[in-house]
C-alpha positions in Angstrom: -53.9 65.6 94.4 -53.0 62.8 92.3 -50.7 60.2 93.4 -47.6 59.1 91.6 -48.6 56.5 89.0 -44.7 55.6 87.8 -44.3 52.7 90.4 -41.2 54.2 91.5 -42.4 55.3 94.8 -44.5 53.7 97.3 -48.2 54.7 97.6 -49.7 56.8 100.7 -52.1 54.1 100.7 -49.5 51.4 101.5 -48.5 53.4 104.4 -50.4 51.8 108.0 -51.6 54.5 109.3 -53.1 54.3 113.2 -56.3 54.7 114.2 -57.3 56.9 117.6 -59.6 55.1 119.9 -59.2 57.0 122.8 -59.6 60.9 123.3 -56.7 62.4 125.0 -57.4 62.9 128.7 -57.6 66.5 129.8 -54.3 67.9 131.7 -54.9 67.8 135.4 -54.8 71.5 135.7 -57.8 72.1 133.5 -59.6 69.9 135.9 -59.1 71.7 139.2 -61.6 74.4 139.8 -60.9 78.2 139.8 -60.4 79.5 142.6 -61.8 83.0 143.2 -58.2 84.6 144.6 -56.9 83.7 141.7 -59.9 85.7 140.0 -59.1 88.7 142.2 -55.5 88.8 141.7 -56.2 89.3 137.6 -58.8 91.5 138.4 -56.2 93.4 140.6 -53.4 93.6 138.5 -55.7 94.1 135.3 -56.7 97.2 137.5 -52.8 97.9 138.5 -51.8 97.8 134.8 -54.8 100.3 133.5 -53.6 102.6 136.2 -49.9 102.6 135.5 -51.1 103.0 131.4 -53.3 106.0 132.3 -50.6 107.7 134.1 -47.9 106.6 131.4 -50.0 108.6 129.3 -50.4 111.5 131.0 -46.4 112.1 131.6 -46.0 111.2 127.6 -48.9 114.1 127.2 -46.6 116.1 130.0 -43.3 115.4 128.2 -44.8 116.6 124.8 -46.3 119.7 126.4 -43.0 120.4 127.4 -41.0 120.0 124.2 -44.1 121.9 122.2 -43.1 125.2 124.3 -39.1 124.6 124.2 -40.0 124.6 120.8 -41.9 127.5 121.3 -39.4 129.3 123.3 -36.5 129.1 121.0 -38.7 130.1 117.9 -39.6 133.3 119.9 -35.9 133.5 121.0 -34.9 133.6 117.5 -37.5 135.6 115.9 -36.5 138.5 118.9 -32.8 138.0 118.0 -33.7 138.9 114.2 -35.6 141.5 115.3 -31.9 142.7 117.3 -30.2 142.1 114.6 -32.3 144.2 112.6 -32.7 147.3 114.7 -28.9 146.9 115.2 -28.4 147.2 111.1 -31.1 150.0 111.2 -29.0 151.7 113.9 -25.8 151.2 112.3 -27.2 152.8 108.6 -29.0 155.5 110.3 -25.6 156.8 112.4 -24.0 156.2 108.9 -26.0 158.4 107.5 -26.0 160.8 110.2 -21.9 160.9 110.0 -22.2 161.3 106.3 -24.6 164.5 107.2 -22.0 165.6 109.7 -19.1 165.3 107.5 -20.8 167.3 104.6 -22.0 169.9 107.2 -18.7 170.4 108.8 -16.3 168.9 107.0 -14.9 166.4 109.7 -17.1 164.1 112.5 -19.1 165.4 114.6 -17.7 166.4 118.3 -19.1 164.3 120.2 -17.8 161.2 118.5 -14.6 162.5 118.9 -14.9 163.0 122.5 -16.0 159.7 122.7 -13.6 158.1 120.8 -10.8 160.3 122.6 -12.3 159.0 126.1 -12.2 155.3 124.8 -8.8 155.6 123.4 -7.3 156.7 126.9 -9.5 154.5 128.6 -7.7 151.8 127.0 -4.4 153.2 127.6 -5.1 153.3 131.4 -6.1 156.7 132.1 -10.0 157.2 133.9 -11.5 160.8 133.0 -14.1 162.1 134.8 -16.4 164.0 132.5 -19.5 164.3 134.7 -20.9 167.5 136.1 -20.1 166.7 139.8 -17.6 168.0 141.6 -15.0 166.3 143.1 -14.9 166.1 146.8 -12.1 168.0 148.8 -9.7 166.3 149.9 -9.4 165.1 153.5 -7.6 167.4 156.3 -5.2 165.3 158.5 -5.0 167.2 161.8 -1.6 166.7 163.2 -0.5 167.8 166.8 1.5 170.7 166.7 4.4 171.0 169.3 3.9 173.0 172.6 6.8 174.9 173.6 7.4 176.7 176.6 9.8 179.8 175.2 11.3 179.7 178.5 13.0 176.0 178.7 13.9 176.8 174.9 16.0 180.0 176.1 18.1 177.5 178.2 18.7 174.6 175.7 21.7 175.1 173.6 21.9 175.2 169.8 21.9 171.0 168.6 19.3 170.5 171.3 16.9 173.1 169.2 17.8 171.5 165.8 16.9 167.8 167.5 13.6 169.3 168.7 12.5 171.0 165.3 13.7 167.7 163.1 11.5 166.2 165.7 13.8 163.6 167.1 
């Protein structure tokens, strides 16, 4: 660099500048002598930290394991619901087509979607029908006690006393 030759401003050489006669001394610290605990504590937690890396990297390979087969799982569980949805459409077009058939055959649906529209329809109004092939059990006999009389203590008894006994009172 050139120095400023206007006069304006003072030269770098004008400046004193200080000479070092001494080195520094060395801190105090860098004096002492190592000791060899402290040498076996680094190596310790130099150890301790590898450790706790090693298994930080097996839960991050864990954790992205797990989110690869979430992943996996909800492709699947969509790919199977579009397979539903699908079979469902295919369903629907082929009873379509088979009410079409029926309608052309017969002129009107099929029977048995009217029976089963006829069951829904008072279903939904609150009445169950039965339309299996069992039969219905019988219904329960209720044995009551029937009244003993002795026709001889009846002959004695007047008229109300007979009605009292046969309205069982």
């Amino acid at each position: 660099m050139s120095s400023c030759t206007c006069g304006t401003h003072e030269s770098e050489a004008s400046e004193p500048v200080e000479e070092i006669k001494e080195a520094p001394e060395a801190v105090e610290a860098l004096e002492e002598p190592v000791r060899e605990e402290d040498l076996n504590k680094e190596d310790e937690l130099t150890k301790d930290l590898e450790q706790t890396l090693g298994k930080l990297k097996e839960v991050m390979a864990y954790l992205a394991d797990m989110a690869e087969d979430k992943k996996m799982m909800e492709e699947k569980a969509e790919e199977d619901e579009e397979e539903e949805e699908e079979e469902e459409e295919d369903e629907e077009k082929m009873d379509e087509e088979k009410m079409d058939e029926d309608e052309k055959r017969y002129g009107k649906k099929s029977k048995e979607d009217s029976l089963e529209k006829s069951l829904a329809t008072l279903k939904k109004y609150g009445f169950n029908v039965y339309s299996g092939s069992k039969n219905t059990p019988a219904p329960k006999t209720i044995e009551t006690p029937k009244a003993k009389y002795d026709f001889n203590d009846l002959v004695n008894k007047s008229w109300e006393e007979l009605e009292r006994l046969e309205r069982g009172n």
